[in-house]
C-alpha positions, 0 to 999 in steps of 0.5 A, a space after each residue: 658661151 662656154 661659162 655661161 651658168 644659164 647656157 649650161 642650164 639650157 645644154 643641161 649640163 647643170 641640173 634644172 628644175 625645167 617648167 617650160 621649154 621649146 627650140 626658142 626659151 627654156 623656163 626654170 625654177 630659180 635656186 633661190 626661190 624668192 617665193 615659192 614658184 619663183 622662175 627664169 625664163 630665159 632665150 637658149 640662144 646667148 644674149 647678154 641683156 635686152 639691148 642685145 635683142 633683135 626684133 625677132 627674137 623679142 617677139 619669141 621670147 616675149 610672146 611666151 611670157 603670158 603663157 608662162 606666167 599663167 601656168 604657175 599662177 594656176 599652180 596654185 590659188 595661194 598666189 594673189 599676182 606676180 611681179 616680173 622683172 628684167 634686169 639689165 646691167 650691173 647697176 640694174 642688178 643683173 647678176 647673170 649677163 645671160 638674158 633673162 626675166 624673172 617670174 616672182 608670185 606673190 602670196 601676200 606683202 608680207 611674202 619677203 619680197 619688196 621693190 621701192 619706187 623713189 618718187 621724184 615728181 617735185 623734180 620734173 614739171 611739164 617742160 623737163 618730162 617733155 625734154 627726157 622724152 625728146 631724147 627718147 623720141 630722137 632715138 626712136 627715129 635714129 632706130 626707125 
């Protein structure tokens, strides 16, 4: 993809901040630095979204993800966990339709980065969960 932002960055055609790379990811600071540390790792091959991902290259991208994530916590012991994300779709705040997963330290609940987690659990008892995960298992099998 020629405008892709992220496949810019992977041609080095855009100046990067890189923390990791090999033939199958390049790992990057974000620009905005939500905290200090904050990094995109993304596939070099263009892919718009985890839908879009084969067996294989899941496996490659995702195996890389430890290794990554215990590098910028080792980088600093002010570093107390890390939330990391994927979003998928507009709707999921996906902002960029280049793959990929944000590594975000976190230094403290107070570092100006929050998640919020609706509960609706008086909304489904035993029989609704096991009709949404009826649907989920009938994909599976029509995948498998």
């Amino acid at each position: 993809m020629n405008d892709c932002i992220f496949c810019k960055i992977v041609r080095n055609e855009i100046p990067n901040v890189t923390v990791y790379e090999d033939d199958v990811v390049k790992a990057f600071l974000d620009i905005t630095q939500v905290t200090p540390g904050h990094t995109l790792l993304v596939p070099k091959v263009h892919i718009p979204d985890i839908f879009a991902y084969d067996t294989e290259l899941a496996a490659a991208v995702f195996e890389r993800l430890p290794k990554i994530a215990r590098a910028i916590k080792a980088s600093d012991p002010a570093i107390k966990g890390m939330n990391i994300l994927n979003n998928n779709g507009k709707v999921a705040y996906q902002s960029v339709f280049h793959s990929h997963i944000h590594l975000i330290p976190r230094y403290s609940d107070q570092d100006d980065f929050g998640m919020h987690f609706g509960d609706h659990s008086a909304q489904y008892d035993t029989e609704k969960l096991e009709a949404v995960a009826d649907k989920i298992h009938t994909q599976l099998e029509a995948q498998a």
